[in-house]
N, C-alpha and C positions, 0 to 999 in steps of 0.2 A: 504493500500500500504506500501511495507517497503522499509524503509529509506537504501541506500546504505549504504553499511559497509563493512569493513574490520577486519581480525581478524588474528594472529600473534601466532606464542611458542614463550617460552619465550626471546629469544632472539631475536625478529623481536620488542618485544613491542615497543623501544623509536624511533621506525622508524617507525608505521604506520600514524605520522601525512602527510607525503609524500604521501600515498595512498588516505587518510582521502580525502587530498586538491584537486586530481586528479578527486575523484567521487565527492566531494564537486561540482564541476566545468560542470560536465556532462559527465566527459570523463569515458574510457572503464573500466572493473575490469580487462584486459589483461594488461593495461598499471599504472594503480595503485598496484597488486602485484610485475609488475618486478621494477617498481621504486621504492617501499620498498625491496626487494631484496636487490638490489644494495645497498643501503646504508649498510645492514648488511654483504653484501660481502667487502665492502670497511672499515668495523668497524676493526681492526689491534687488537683488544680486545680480539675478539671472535677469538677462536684457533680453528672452527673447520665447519667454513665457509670463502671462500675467503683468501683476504691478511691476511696473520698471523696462516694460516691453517697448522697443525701438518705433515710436510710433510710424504711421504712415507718410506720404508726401505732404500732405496737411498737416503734419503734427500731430493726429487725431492717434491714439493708438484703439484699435481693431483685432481684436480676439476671437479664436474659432478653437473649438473642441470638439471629441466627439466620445463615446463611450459605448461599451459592445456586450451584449451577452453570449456566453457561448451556449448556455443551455438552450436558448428559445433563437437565437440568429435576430432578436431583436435590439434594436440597436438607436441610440439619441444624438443629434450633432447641432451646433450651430454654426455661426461663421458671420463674420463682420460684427461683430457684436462690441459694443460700448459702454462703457461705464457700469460692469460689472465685473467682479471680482474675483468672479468663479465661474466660469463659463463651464466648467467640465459638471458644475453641480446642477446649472441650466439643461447644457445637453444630457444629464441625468433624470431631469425630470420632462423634459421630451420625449425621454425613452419612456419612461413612466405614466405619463398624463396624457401625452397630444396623440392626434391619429398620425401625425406624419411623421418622417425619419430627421429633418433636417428645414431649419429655420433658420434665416439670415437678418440683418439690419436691422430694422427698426421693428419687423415683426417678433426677430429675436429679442429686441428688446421690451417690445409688449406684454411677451406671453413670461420672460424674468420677473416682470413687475407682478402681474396678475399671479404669479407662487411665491410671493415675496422674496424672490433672492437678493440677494446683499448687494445694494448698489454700493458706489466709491472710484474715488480719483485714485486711477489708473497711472498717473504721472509720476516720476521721482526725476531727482534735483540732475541725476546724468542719463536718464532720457531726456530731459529739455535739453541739455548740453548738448549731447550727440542732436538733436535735431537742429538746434540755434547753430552747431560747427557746421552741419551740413548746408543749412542756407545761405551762410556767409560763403560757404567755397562757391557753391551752385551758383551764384548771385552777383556775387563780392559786394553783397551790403549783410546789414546785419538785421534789418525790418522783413514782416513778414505780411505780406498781403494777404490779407483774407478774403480779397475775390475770387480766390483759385484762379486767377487768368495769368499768375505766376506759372501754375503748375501744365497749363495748356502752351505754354512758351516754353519753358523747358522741354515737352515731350518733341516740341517745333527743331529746337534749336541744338538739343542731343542727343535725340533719338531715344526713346524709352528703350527697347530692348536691346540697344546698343549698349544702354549705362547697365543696364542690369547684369548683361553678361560681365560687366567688370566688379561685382559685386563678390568680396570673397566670401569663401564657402561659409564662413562665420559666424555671417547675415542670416542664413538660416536655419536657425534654432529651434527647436521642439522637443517635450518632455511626452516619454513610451513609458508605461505604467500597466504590465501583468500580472497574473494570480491565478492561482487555482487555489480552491478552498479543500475544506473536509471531505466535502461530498461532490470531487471533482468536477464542478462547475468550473470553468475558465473566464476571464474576462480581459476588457483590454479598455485604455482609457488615454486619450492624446488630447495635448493644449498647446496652442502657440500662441505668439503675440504676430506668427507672422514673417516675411520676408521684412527686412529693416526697410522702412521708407519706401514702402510698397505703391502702387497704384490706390487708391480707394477705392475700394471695392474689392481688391482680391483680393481671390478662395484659393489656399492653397489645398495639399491633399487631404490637413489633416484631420478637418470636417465633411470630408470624403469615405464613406463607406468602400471597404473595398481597393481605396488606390491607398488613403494613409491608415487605415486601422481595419482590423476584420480577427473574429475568432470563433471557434468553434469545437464545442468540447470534444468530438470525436477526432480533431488533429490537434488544434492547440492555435496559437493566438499570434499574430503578427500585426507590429505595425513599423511606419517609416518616419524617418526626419532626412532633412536634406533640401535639395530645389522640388519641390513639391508639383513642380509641373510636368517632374520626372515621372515620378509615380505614380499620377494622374494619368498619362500617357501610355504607361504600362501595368495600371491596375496591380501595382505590384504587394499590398497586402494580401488581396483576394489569390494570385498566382502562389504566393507563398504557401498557401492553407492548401492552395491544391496540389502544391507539389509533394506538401505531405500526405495528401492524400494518395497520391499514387504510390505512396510508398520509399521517397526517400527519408534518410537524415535529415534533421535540421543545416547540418553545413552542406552538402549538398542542395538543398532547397535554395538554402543563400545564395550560394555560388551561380546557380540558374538565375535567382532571379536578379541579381547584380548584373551576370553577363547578359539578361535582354534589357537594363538602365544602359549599359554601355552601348547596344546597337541600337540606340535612338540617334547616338552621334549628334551630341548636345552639348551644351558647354552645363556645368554647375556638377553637383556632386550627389551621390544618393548613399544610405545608412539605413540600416532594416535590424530592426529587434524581434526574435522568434523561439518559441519556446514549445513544444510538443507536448503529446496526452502523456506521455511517459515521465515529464519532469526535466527531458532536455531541454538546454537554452545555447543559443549565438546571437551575435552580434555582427555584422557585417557593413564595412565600407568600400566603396568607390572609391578613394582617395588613396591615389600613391602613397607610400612610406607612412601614412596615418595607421596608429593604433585604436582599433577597434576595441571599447569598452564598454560592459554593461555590468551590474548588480547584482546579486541572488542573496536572499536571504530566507530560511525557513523561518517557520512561527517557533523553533526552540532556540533560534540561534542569537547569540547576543549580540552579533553583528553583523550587517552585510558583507557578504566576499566578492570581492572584485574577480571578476571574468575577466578575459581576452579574449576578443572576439577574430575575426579574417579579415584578412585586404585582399577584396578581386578585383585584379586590374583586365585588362581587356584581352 
């Protein structure tokens, strides 16, 4: 029988004791990813989840999440969402309350209010900075117009997907958050703040069923961080679940589905967290000479252990 566990990128590591204590206790892997979640949505640290997240071209910062069950394939996500503080507790109760899979803007914002979740400023003192440095280079002033007809000059005068491709892989950041509980139930739960200084409006994968997050307790749970247009592109959560279904390893699965991120012949980078019905886990990057790292920790264990994960290059 295996031990409940949780398992984290690197940025969920010093918060899966939250999850750890939740399956510790009996309770679900649906309520032990979103309670590690949240605490790295609430981490002011992390620029690229939650508060303290790299806002958009406007300044605005725009949050998407999503969250999965493996027992039922039901599954809650948002996307473009504002001035709330937990989107992954939002696309919780999407999964939970609404008929549909997936709410953006200002409806996401609606149906938050209408379940009371925890509204809050989004902002910290080196998001405004990185956004205030970024105008001034863009610009070479240091004012920001709030007509947006800044932002429709810029796209004129340096081409959006020109600047983007110069965007290091750094820019974007997302927190992968899995479980499987007592009663082998699997779950899976993804937060961003986003590509840094995104377009308004985009959706990356990781309010994407399917291309950033998908799990299912007869294989087990995958999801992505990285250029999220990758993954979108190649449905690469949902491929990962089926890889295992056909019967390979978890590193073999990776290895697949990295090498079809590489034949999209795309600039940016992709990174996949998966872990199977058996209790196996990897971590996998696109990224030359980068070290792939991900988390594991059981509900006995008194602290997370650090994985290494794979580098598949092309």
């Amino acid at each position: 029988m295996i031990q409940p566990f949780i398992i984290g990128t690197r940025n969920a590591g010093a918060f899966l004791h939250a999850g750890a204590a939740i399956l510790g206790q009996g309770g679900s892997a649906l309520d032990a990813v979103e309670a590690t979640t949240r605490l790295v949505e609430d981490n002011p640290e992390d620029t690229s989840v939650g508060t303290g997240g790299i806002p958009n071209l406007l300044g605005v910062p725009e949050l998407d999440a999503s969250i999965m069950c493996g027992r039922t394939l039901r599954s809650g996500a948002v996307g473009a969402i504002k001035g709330f503080k937990h989107p992954i507790s939002v696309a919780r109760r999407v999964l939970e309350e609404c008929p549909h899979v997936l709410l953006v803007a200002e409806g996401a914002e609606r149906f938050a209010r209408m379940m009371g979740c925890e509204a809050g400023d989004l902002e910290t003192e080196t998001s405004r900075r990185v956004y205030r440095s970024f105008v001034a280079d863009a610009f070479e002033h240091e004012g920001i117009d709030e007509s947006q007809a800044w932002v429709v000059e810029y796209v004129r005068s340096q081409g959006l997907r020109e600047w983007y491709a110069r965007l290091a892989d750094d820019h974007h950041g997302t927190v992968n958050v899995q479980a499987m509980d007592a009663d082998g139930n699997v779950a899976c739960a993804v937060s961003t703040s986003g590509t840094a200084l995104k377009f308004p409006g985009r959706l990356g994968d990781s309010p994407i069923i399917g291309a950033g997050n998908y799990c299912d307790n007869r294989y087990g749970a995958a999801a992505c961080t990285g250029r999220g247009e990758l993954s979108m592109r190649a449905s690469t959560a949902r491929s990962l679940i089926h890889f295992l279904a056909e019967g390979l390893g978890v590193e073999a699965a990776a290895r697949r589905a990295m090498k079809d991120v590489h034949a999209l012949s795309s600039y940016g980078a992709m990174n996949c967290l998966l872990m199977d019905a058996h209790g196996n886990t990897v971590s996998a990057t696109t990224v030359s000479g980068r070290e792939s790292i991900h988390w594991f920790m059981d509900c006995h264990a008194s602290e997370p252990q650090r994985r290494v994960g794979i580098n598949v290059t092309p």
